[in-house]
C-alpha positions as CSV (number, residue, x, y, z in Angstrom):
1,X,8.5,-21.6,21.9
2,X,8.1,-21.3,18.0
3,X,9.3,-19.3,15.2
4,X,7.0,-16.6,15.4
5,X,7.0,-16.5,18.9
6,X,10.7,-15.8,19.2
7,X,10.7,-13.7,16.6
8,X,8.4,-11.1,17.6
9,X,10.1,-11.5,21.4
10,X,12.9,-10.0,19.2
11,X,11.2,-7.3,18.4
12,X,10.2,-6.6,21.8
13,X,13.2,-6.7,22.8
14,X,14.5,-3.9,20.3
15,X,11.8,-1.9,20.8
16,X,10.7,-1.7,24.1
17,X,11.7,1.2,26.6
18,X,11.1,-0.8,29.4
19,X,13.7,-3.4,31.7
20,X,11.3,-6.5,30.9
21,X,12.5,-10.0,31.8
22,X,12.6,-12.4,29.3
23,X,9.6,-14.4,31.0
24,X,7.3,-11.1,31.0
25,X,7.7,-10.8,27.4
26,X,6.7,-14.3,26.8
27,X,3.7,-14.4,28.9
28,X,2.2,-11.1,26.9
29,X,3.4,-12.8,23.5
30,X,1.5,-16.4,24.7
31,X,-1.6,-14.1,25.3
32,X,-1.7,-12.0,22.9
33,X,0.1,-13.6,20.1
34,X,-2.3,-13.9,16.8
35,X,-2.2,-15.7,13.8
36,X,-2.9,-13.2,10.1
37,X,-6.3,-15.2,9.8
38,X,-7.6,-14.3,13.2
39,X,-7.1,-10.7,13.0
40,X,-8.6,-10.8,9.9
41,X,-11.8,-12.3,11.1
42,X,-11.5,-9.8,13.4
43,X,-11.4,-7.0,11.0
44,X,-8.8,-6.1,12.1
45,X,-6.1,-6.5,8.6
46,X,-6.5,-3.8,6.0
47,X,-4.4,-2.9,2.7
48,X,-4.1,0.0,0.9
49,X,-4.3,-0.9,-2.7
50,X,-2.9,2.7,-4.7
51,X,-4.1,4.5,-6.5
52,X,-0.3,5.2,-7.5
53,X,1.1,8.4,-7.2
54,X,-1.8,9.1,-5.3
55,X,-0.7,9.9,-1.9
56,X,-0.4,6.2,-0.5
57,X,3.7,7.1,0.7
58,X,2.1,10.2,2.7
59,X,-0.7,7.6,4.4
60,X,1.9,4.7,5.0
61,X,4.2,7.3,6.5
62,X,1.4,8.9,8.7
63,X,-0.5,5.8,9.7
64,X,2.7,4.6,10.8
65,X,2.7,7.2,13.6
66,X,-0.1,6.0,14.9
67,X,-0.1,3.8,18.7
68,X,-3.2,1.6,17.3
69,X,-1.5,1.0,13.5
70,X,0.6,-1.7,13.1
71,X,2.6,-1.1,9.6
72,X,5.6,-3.5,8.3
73,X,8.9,-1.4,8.8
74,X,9.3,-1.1,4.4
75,X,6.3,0.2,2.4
76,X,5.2,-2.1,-0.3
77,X,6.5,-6.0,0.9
78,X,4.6,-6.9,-2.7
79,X,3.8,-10.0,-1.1
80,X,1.0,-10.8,-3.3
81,X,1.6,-9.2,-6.3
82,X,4.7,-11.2,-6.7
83,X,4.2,-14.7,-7.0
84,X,7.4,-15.8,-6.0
85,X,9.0,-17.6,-2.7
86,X,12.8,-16.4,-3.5
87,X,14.4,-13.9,-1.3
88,X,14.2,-10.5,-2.2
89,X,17.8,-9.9,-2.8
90,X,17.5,-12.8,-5.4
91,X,14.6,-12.1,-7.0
92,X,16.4,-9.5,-9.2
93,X,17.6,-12.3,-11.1
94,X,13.8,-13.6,-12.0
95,X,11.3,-10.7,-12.5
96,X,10.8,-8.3,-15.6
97,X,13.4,-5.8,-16.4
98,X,10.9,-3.2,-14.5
99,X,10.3,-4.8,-10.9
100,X,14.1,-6.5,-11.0
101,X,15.0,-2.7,-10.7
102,X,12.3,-2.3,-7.7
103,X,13.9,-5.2,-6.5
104,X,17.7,-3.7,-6.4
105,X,16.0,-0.1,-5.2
106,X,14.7,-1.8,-2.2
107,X,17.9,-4.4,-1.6
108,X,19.7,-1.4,-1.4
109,X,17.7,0.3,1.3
110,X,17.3,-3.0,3.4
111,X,20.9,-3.3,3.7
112,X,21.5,0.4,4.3
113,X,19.4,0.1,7.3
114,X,21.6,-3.4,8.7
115,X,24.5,-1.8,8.5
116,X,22.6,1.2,10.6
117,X,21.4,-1.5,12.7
118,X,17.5,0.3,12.9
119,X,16.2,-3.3,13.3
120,X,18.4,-5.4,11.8
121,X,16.8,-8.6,12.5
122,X,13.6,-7.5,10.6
123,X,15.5,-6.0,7.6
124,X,17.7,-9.6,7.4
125,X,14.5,-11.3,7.6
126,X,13.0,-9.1,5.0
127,X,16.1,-9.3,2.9
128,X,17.1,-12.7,2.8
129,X,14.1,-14.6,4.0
130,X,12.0,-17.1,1.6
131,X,9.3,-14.6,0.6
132,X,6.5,-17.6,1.9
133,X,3.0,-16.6,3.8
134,X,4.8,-17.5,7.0
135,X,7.8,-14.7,6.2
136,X,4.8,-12.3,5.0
137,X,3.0,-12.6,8.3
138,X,6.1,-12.4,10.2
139,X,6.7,-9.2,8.6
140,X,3.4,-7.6,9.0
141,X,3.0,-8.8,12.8
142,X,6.2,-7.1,14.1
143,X,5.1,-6.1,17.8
144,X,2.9,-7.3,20.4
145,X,-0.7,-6.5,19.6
146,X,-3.3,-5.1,21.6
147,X,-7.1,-5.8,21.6
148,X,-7.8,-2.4,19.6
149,X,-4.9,-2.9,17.2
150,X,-4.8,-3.2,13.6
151,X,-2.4,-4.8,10.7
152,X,-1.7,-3.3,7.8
153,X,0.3,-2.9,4.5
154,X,0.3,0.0,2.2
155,X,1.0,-1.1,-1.5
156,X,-0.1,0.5,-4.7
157,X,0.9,-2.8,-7.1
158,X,-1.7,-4.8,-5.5
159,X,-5.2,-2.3,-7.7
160,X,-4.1,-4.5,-10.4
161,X,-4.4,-8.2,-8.6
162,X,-5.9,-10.7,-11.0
163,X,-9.4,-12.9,-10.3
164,X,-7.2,-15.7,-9.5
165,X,-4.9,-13.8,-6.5
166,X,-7.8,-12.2,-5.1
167,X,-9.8,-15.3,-4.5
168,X,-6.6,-16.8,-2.6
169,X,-6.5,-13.5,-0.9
170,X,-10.0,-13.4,0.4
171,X,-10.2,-17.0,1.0
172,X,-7.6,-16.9,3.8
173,X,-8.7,-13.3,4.8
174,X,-11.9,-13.1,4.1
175,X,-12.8,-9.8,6.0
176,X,-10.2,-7.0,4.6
177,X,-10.4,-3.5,5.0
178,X,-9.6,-1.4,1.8
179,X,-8.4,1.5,1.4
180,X,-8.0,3.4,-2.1
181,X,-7.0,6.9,-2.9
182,X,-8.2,8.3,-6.3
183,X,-6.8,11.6,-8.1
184,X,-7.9,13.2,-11.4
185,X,-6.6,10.0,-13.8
186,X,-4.7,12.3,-16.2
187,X,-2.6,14.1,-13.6
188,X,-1.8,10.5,-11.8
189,X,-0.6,9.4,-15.1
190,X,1.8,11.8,-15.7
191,X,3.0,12.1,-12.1
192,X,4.2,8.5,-13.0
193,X,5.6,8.9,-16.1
194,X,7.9,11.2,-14.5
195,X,8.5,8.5,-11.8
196,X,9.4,5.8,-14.1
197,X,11.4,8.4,-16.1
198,X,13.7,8.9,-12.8
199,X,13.5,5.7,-11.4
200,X,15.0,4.3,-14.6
201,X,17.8,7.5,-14.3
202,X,17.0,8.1,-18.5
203,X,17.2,11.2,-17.4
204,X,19.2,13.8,-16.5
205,X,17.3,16.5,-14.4
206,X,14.0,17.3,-14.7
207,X,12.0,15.3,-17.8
208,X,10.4,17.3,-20.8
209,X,7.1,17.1,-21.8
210,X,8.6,15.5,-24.7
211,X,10.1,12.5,-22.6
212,X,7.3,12.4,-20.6
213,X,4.6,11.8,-23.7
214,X,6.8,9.0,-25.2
215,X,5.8,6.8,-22.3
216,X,2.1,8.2,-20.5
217,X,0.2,6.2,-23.3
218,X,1.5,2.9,-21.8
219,X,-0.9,0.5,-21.1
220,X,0.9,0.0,-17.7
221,X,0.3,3.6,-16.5
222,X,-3.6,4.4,-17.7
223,X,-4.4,0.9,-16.0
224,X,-4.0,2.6,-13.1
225,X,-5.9,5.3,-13.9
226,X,-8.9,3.0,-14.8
227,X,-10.0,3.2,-11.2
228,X,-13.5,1.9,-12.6
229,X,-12.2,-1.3,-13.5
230,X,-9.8,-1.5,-10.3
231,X,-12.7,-1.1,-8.3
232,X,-14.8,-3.4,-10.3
233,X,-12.3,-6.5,-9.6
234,X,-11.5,-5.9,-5.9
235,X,-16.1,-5.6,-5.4
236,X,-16.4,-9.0,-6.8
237,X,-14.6,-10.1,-3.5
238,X,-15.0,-7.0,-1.3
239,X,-18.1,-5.6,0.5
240,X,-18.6,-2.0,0.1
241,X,-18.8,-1.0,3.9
242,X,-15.2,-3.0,4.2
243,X,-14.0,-0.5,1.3
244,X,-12.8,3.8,1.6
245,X,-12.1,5.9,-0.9
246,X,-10.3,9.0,-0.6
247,X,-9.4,11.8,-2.6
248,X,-6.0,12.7,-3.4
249,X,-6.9,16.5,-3.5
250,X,-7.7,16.2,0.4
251,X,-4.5,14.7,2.0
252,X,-3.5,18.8,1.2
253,X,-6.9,20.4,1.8
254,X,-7.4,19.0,5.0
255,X,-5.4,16.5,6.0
256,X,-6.1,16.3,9.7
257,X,-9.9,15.6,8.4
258,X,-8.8,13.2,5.8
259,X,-6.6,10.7,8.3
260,X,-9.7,11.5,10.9
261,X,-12.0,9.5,8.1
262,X,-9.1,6.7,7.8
263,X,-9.3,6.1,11.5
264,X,-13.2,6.2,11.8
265,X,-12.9,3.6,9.1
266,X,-10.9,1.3,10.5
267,X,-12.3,1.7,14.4
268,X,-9.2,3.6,15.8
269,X,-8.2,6.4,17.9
270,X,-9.0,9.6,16.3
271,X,-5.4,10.6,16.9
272,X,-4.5,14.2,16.4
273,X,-1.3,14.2,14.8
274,X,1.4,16.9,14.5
275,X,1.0,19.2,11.4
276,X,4.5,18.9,10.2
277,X,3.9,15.0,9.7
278,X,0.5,15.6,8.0
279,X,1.7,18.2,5.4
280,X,5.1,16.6,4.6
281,X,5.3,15.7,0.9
282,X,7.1,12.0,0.1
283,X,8.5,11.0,-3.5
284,X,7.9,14.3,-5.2
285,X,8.9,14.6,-8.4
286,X,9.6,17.9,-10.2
287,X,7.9,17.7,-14.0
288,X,6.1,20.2,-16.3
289,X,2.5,20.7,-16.3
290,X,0.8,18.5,-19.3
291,X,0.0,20.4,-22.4
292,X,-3.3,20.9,-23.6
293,X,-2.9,18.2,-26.8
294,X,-1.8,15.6,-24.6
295,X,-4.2,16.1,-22.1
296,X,-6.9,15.4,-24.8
297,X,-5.6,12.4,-26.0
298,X,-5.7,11.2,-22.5
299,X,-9.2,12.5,-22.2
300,X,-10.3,10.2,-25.0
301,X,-8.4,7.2,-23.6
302,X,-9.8,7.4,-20.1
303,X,-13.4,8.6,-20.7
304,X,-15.2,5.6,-18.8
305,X,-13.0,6.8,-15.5
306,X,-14.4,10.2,-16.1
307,X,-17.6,9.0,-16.6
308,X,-17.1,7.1,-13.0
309,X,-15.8,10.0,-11.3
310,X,-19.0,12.0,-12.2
311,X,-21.2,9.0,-11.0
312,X,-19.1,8.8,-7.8
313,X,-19.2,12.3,-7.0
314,X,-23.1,12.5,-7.4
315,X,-24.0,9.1,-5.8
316,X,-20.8,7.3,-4.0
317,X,-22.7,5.0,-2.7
318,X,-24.8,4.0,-5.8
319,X,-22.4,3.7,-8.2
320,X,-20.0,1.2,-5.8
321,X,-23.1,-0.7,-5.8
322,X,-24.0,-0.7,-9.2
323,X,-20.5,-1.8,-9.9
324,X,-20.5,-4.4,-7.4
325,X,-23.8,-5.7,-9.1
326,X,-22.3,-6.1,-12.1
327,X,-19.3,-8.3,-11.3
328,X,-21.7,-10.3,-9.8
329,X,-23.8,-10.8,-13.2
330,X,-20.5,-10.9,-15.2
């Protein structure tokens, strides 16, 4: 028996509601057992890649629910956005002032849930493991799966992946599903200004307009507003039918509809899901509305994503593939 094997026997064993012996467990986990790269070839491995503040806490939480969704226990394991083998509670030590503090935030909550013992074993292995592509797959694989399951990780950070992290991405799983969830750029900037404004606790209550506008203009916020050039890096790897875009307006209109397209998308159940879970509201933030002078500043900043969003709303499919077509000139 090997690593992986015992390890998600484990999990089996914590999670189950049934009296299985020891040797039932491991004949389902020799059968069914799959390596990252199979179920990938399969399809059957999909990320959603932001946009931030966009809605992706509400789909990792919902798609969680699911019998058919198979979801690591944490939102956001940043495996490939941080290029870094250390364990997580270590890594505080070694990243920017900016994800060192992400990287205490989430510490913080992994041991919370040890000492609550909800899966202990995962959160150690999360925690303290060596953050390699073997600790990453153990993480994402954390139950037995059947033939009409899929695996899956819900993490804004990775819209801004390099060239370079893609191609290692698609080489080893070269048939991802994507999922990305756009809102109106200028109100997903400022709904993370506010974020980083509390996250960093530089406040004390709600922010002011006036806080809020020292920081909005960063270069690390509008990038991932520019959904345009997001999109444009992931199509160089990614083929349109393997990519959804939703609109973060929707998850309130009609959710039920919205998480109905998500599973048609990625071959599920059509799983009707309780309404309480579909309207509930994760990391809200209370802010002021934008003015009207800041608002146009942003306007001018981020007129090629409002050009996009005009072209997307009149032809979707026409402008992915005119955008696909041109990373494969450039």
């Amino acid at each position: 028996m090997d690593g992986r094997q015992e390890g998600i026997i484990l999990h089996i064993q914590q999670d189950t509601k049934f009296d299985l012996t020891l040797h039932e467990i491991f004949s389902q986990v020799e059968s069914i057992i799959m390596t990252l790269e199979e179920i990938s070839l399969q399809g059957r491995y999909f990320l959603c890649i932001g946009a931030q503040k966009s809605g992706t806490t509400w789909l990792h939480n919902v798609l969680r629910r699911h019998p058919n969704v198979v979801l690591p226990y944490v939102k956001e394991l940043s495996f490939w956005k941080l290029k870094n083998d250390k364990p997580l509670f270590s890594l505080t030590l070694s990243l920017d002032k900016k994800e060192a503090a992400a990287a205490i935030r989430r510490s913080k909550k992994a041991l919370k849930e040890i000492i609550k013992c909800n899966r202990p074993l995962w959160h150690i292995k999360y925690l303290f493991g060596r953050r390699t592509y073997a600790w990453y797959q153990d993480l994402l694989i954390n139950r037995l799966l059947e033939k009409n399951t899929i695996v899956g990780e819900v993490c804004p950070q990775y819209a801004l992946l390099n060239t370079e992290t893609l191609n290692h991405i698609f080489s080893k799983l070269p048939n991802i599903k994507v999922i990305y969830i756009i809102r109106d750029p200028i109100e997903r900037a400022w709904s993370t200004a506010a974020m980083q404004l509390y996250d960093s606790k530089l406040v004390d209550g709600e922010p002011t307009v006036g806080q809020l506008a020292e920081i909005v203009k960063n270069e690390d916020i509008l990038s991932h507003s520019r959904y345009e050039r997001v999109l444009m890096n992931w199509l160089s790897r990614l083929s349109i039918e393997n990519l959804l875009i939703l609109q973060y307006e929707d998850i309130f209109r009609c959710p039920q509809e919205t998480i109905s397209k998500v599973c048609n998308f990625l071959k599920i159940l059509d799983e009707k899901l309780k309404k309480e879970v579909l309207i509930s509201r994760w990391n809200h933030h209370k802010y002021p509305p934008i003015n009207q002078s800041m608002r146009h500043d942003l306007e001018q900043a981020l007129w090629e994503t409002y050009d996009f969003l005009d072209n997307l709303r009149k032809d979707e499919e026409g402008t992915l593939i005119n955008l696909s077509n041109s990373t494969k000139k450039g």
